[in-house]
Rosetta silent file (secondary structure, phi, psi, omega in degrees, C-alpha in Angstrom):
SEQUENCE: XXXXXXXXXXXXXXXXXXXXXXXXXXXXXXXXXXXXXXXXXXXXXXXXXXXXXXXXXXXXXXXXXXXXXXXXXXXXXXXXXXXXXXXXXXXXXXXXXXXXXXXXXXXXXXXXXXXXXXXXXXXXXXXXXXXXXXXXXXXXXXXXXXXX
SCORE:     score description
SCORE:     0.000 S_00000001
   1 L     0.000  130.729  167.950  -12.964   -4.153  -17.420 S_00000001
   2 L   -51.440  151.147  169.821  -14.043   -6.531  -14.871 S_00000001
   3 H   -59.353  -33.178 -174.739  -15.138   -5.770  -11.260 S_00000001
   4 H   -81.458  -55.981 -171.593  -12.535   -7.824   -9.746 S_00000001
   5 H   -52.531  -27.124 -175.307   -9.942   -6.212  -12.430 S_00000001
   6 H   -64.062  -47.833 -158.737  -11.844   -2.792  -11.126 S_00000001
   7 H   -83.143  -36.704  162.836  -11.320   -3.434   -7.245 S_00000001
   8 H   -42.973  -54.657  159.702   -7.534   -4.708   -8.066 S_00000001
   9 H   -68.838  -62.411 -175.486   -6.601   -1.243   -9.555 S_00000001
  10 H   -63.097    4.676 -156.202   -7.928    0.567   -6.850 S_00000001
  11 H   -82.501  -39.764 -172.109   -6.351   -1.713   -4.547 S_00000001
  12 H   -81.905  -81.001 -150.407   -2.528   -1.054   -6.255 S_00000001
  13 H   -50.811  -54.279  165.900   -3.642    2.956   -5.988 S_00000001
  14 H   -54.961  -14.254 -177.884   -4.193    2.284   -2.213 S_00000001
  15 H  -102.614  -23.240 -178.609   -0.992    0.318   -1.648 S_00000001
  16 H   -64.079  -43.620  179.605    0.885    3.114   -3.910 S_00000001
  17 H   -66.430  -16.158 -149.724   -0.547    5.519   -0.985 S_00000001
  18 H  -110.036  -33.022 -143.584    0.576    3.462    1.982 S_00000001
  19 H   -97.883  -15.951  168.773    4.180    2.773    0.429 S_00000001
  20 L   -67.969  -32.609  165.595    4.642    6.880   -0.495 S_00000001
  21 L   -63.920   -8.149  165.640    3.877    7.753    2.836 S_00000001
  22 L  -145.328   39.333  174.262    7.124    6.497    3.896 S_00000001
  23 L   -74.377  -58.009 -174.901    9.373    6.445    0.514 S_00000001
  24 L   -24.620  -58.194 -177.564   11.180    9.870    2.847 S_00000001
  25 L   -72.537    3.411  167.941   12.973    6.935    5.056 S_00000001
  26 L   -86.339  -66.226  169.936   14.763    5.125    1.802 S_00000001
  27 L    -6.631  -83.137 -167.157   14.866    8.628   -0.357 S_00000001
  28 L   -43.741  -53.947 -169.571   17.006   10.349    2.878 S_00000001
  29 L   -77.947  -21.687  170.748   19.341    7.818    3.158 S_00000001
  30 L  -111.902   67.257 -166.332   19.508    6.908   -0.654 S_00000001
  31 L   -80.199    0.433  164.556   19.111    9.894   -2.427 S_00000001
  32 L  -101.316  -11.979  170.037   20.255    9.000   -6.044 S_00000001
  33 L   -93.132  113.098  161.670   18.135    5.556   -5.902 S_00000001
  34 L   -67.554  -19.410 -165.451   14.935    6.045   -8.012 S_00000001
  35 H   -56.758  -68.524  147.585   13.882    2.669   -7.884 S_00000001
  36 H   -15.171  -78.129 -158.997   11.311    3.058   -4.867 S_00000001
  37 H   -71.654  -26.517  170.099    9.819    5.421   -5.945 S_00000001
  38 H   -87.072   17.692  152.600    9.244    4.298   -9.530 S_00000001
  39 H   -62.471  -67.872 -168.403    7.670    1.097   -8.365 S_00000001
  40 H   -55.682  -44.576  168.692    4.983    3.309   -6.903 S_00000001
  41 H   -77.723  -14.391  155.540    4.524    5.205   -9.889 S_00000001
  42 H   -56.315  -15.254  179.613    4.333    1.605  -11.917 S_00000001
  43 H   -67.832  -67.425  176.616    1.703    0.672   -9.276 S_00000001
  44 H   -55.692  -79.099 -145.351   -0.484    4.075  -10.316 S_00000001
  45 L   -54.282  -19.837  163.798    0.406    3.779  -14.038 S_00000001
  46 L  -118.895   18.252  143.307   -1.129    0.287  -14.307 S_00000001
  47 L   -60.896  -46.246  142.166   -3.922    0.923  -11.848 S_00000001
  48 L   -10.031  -26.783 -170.336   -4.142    3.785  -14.685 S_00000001
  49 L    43.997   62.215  163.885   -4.262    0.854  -17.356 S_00000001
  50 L  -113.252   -7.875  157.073   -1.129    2.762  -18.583 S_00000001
  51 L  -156.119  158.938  171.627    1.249   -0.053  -18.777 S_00000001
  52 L   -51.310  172.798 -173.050    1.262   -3.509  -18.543 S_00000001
  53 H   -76.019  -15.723 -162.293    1.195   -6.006  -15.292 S_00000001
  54 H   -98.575   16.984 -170.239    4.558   -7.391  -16.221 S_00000001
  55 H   -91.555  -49.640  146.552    5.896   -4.102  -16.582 S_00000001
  56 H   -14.959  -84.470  178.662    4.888   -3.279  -13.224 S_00000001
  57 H   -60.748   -8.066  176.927    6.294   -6.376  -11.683 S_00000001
  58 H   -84.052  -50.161 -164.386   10.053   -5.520  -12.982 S_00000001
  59 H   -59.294  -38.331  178.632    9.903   -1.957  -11.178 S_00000001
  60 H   -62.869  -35.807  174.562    8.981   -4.165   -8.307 S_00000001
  61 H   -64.974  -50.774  152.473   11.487   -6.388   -8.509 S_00000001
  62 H   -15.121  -56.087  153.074   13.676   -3.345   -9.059 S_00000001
  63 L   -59.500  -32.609  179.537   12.513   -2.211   -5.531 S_00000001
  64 L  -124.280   28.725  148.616   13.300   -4.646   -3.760 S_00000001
  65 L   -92.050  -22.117  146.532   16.795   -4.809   -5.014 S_00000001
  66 L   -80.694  -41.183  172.063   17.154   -1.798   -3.635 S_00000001
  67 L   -53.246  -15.934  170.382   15.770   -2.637   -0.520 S_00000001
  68 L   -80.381    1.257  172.762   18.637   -5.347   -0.156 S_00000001
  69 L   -95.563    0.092 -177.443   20.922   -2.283   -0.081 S_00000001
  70 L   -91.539 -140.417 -151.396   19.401   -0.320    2.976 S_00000001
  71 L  -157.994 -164.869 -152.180   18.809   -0.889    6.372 S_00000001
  72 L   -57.980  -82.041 -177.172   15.684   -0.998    9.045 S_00000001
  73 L   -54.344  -53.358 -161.688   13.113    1.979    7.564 S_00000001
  74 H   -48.386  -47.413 -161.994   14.846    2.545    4.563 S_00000001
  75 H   -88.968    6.571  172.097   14.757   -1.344    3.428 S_00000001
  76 H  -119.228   -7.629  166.499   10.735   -1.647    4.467 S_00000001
  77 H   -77.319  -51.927  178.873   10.024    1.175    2.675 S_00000001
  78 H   -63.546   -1.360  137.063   11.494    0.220   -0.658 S_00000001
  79 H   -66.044   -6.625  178.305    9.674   -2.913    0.361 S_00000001
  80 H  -101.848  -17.376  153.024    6.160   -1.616    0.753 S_00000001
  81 H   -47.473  -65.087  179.993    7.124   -0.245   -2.643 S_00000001
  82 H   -50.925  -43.257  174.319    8.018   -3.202   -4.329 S_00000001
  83 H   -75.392  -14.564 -165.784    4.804   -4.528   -3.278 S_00000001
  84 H   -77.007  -67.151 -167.478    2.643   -1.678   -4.100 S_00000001
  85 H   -61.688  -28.731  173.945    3.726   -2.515   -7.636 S_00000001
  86 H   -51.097  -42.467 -153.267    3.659   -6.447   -7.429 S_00000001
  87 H   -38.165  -30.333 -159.769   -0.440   -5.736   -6.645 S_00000001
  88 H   -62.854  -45.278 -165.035   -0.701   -5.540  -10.797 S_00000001
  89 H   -72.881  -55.588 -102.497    0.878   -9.325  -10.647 S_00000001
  90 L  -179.611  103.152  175.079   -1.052  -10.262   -7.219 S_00000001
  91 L   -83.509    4.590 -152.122   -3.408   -8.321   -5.363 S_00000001
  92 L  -105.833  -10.701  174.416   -2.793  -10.018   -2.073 S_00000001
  93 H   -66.105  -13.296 -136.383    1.141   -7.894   -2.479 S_00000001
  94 H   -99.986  -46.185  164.280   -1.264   -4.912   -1.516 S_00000001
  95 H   -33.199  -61.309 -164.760   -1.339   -6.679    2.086 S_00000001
  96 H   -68.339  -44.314  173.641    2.175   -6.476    1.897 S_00000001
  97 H   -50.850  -68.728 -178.425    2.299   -2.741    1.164 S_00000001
  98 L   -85.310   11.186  146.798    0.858   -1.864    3.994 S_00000001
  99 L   -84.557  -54.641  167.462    2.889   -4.055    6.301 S_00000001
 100 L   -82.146   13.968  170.993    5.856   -2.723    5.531 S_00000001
 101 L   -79.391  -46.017  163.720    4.787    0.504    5.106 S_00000001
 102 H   -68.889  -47.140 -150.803    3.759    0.391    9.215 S_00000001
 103 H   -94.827   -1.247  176.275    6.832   -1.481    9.651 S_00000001
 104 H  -107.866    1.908 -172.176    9.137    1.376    8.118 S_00000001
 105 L   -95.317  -55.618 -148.248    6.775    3.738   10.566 S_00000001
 106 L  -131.388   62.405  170.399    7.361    1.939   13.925 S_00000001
 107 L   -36.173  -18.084 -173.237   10.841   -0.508   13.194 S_00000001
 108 L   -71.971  -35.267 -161.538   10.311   -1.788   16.892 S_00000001
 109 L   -88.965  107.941 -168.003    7.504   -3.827   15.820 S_00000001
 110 L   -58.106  176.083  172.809    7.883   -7.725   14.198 S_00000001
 111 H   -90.423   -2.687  157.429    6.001   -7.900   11.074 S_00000001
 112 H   -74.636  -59.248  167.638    3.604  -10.386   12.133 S_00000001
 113 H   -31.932  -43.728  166.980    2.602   -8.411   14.844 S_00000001
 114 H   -80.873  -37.472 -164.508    1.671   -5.619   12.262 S_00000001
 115 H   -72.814    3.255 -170.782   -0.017   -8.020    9.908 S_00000001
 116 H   -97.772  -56.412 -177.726   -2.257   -9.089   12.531 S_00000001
 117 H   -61.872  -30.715 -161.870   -3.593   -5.271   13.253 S_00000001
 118 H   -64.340  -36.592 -165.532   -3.479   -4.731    9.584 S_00000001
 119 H   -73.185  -25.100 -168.966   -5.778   -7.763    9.198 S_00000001
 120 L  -119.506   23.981 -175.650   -8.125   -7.021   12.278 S_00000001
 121 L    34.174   48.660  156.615   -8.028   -3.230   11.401 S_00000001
 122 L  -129.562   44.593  175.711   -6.552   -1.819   14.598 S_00000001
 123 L   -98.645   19.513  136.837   -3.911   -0.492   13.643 S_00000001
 124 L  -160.657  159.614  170.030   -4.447    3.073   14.569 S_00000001
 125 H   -44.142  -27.689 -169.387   -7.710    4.820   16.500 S_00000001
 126 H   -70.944  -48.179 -172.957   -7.905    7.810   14.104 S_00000001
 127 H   -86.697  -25.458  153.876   -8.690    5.488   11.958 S_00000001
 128 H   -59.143  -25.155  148.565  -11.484    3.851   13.615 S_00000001
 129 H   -77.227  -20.016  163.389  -13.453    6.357   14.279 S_00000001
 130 H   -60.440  -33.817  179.645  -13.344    7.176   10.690 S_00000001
 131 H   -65.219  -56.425 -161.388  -14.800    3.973    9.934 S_00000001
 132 H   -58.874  -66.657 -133.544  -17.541    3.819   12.737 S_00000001
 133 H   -66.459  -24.650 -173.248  -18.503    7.633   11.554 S_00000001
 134 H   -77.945  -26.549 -175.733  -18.774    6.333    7.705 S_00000001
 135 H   -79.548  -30.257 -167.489  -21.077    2.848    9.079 S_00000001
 136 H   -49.793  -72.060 -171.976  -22.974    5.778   11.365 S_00000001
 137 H   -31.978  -57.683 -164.391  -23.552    7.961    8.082 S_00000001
 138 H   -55.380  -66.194 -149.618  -24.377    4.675    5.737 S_00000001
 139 H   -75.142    4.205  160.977  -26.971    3.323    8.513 S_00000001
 140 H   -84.273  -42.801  170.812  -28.428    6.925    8.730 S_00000001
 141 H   -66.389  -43.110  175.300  -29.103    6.790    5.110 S_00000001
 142 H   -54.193  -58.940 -169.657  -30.501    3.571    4.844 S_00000001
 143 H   -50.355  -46.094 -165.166  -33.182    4.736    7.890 S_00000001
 144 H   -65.776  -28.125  161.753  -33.482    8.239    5.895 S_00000001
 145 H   -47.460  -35.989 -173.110  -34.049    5.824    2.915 S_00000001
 146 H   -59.311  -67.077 -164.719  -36.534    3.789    4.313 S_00000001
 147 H   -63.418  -39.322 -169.251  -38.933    6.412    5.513 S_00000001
 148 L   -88.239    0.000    0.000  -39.253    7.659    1.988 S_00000001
């Protein structure tokens, strides 16, 4: 397996995480459509190398044939599905995951508007201090590194 084929799977595992955290607003209102949610597990299962990419892209497509049956959360969640599974075709759907994953969080909000925080990482604080504490750690190790 390649590096780029490496960084691609975890990338589909990370978009599978973004689009599960808000599968609850399709799920409530559609509670007999599976489709959603098995996109996400086709996302894992070929980050997994447990089925193929074009197997993948049908649950996605799958997904977002449900999503033409909701409404405002409901229809960006099964769309941050559908992408979370596309990543196996396209890793750049992974983008996509996690815009409509924030966009089934906060419906007030155009979707440019999120892809712009997504892209310039502010889209929440919590998470920015995680980052700065993880660059703190790394450039403490490199110094602690140094010295020895």
């Amino acid at each position: 397996m390649t590096v780029l084929n490496r960084k691609t799977r975890l990338i589909a595992l990370r978009a599978a995480d973004c689009a599960e955290r808000v599968l609850h607003y399709f799920e409530k209102n559609h509670p007999k459509d599976k489709r959603p949610r098995k996109a996400i597990e086709a996302a894992r299962a070929w980050a997994n190398g447990e089925i193929r990419a074009g197997e993948a892209r049908t649950a996605a497509l799958a997904s977002h044939a449900a999503a033409r049956s909701a409404e405002g959360s409901a229809r960006a969640a099964a769309r941050s599905a559908g992408h979370a599974a596309a990543t196996a075709h396209a890793a750049g759907h992974a983008l996509h995951a996690a815009q409509y994953a924030a966009k089934a969080a906060d419906p007030s909000k155009p979707l440019y508007h999120l892809r712009s925080k997504l892209i310039h990482g502010r889209i929440d604080k919590d998470k920015q201090q995680r980052v700065g504490d993880t660059k703190e750690r790394r450039n403490a190790r490199t110094v602690q590194d140094n010295r020895q």
